[in-house]
C-alpha angles and dihedrals in degrees: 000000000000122000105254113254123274109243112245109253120243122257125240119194110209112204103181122128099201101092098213095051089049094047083050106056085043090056094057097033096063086039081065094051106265133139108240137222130181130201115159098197131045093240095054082050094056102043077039090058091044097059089046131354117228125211097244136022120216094194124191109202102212097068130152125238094010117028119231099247083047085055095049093047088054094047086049102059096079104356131069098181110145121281130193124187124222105185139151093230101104101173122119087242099049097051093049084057088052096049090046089056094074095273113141085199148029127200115180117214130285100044148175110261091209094045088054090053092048085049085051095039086046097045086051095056090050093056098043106252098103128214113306097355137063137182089260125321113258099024112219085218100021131109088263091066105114108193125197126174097202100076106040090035096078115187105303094358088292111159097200123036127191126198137202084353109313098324087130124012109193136188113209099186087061090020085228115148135183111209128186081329097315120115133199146110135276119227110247088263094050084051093046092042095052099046087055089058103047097039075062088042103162092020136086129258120204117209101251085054087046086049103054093040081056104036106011105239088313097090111120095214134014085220082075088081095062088066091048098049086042085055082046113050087043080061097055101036089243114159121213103211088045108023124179088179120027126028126205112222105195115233088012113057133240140332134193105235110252087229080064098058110146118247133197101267 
């Protein structure tokens, strides 16, 4: 007789930018039996959550690049995995705005380790999934399920897309792309980022455009786009001062080069 199959753990995803704390709350998570993820800052969670959605969210509020209540917002378009909030604001009010947001739970800074573990282990038992283990992390029909139609949705509903004549082929349903012989896959914003683009192709995006195709209206700076396109554009050996793909406009923003246009592959 075979031994009966060990349960997938669930999966925790830990936003919290202070090393030490985050270390921390890895290091009791997994103790109690999770599956841990780590993101220090509310734009790599959500790209993070993106790539795979976890069962349950530990969000600190005080984030760089993408605030925690702009995280959560985001989150909360489309998900409603479990969040709980770790913070420093204390106040009543503040709390109550936290929990508004979307958030199950609210744990003010500083905070009992072991008290953090029991609120995820009881959040957990209230949504079925139960201490330690879970149905499947990520469940394809569960409340962790983050669904975004940029990505997958490709230009027209195309599933495979080829550019300046096969110089990158790209799938936006896997976001995996083959350049010039390289192979690899964009992030959800880089996906995001290059299908607005090339559903502009010709025209000029300005960053705050490029920003909400990217975030939704939950990105902190419009300054954050220029990071993006720079991730991009390394992907795709596009070279700013001589671009076969993307075209910075100064003062405006950025175009996909008309040459480039996407074709059916």
């Amino acid at each position: 007789m075979h031994p009966a199959a060990r349960a997938p753990r669930a999966q925790i995803l830990v936003v919290e930018d202070e090393a030490r704390l985050r270390a921390l709350l890895r290091l009791y998570l997994e103790r109690a039996g999770y599956e841990v993820r780590e993101a220090e800052d509310g734009r790599a969670a959500l790209d993070s959550f993106d790539d795979a959605p976890a069962d349950l969210l530990v969000v600190d509020l005080m984030l760089p690049r993408l605030q925690g209540e702009a995280l959560i917002r985001a989150i909360r378009e489309d998900s409603q995995v479990p969040i709980l909030i770790t913070s420093a604001k204390r106040s009543d009010v503040e709390r109550i705005a936290g929990l508004r947001l979307g958030a199950d739970d609210y744990l003010p800074k500083p905070f009992n380790v072991h008290e953090l573990v029991e609120r995820v282990n009881a959040i957990l038992r209230r949504t079925g999934i139960g201490g330690g283990m879970s149905n499947g992390p990520g469940l394809s029909n569960g409340p962790g399920r983050r669904t975004t139609a940029g990505p997958g949705a490709g230009v027209d509903g195309t599933a495979r897309l080829s550019f300046a004549g096969g110089r990158l082929v790209f799938e936006p349903p896997t976001r995996a792309y083959t350049c010039a012989g390289a192979s690899g896959r964009l992030t959800p914003s880089e996906a995001r980022l290059l299908l607005a683009l090339v559903r502009a192709a010709g025209s000029p995006l300005d960053r705050e455009q490029l920003l909400r195709a990217v975030a939704g209206p939950h990105a902190e700076t419009s300054r954050n786009v220029d990071v993006h396109v720079g991730n991009l554009r390394h992907k795709l050996g596009d070279d700013p001062a001589s671009p076969w793909a993307i075209e910075t406009i100064p003062d405006v923003g950025y175009r996909w080069l008309p040459a480039s246009d996407p074709v059916k592959a």
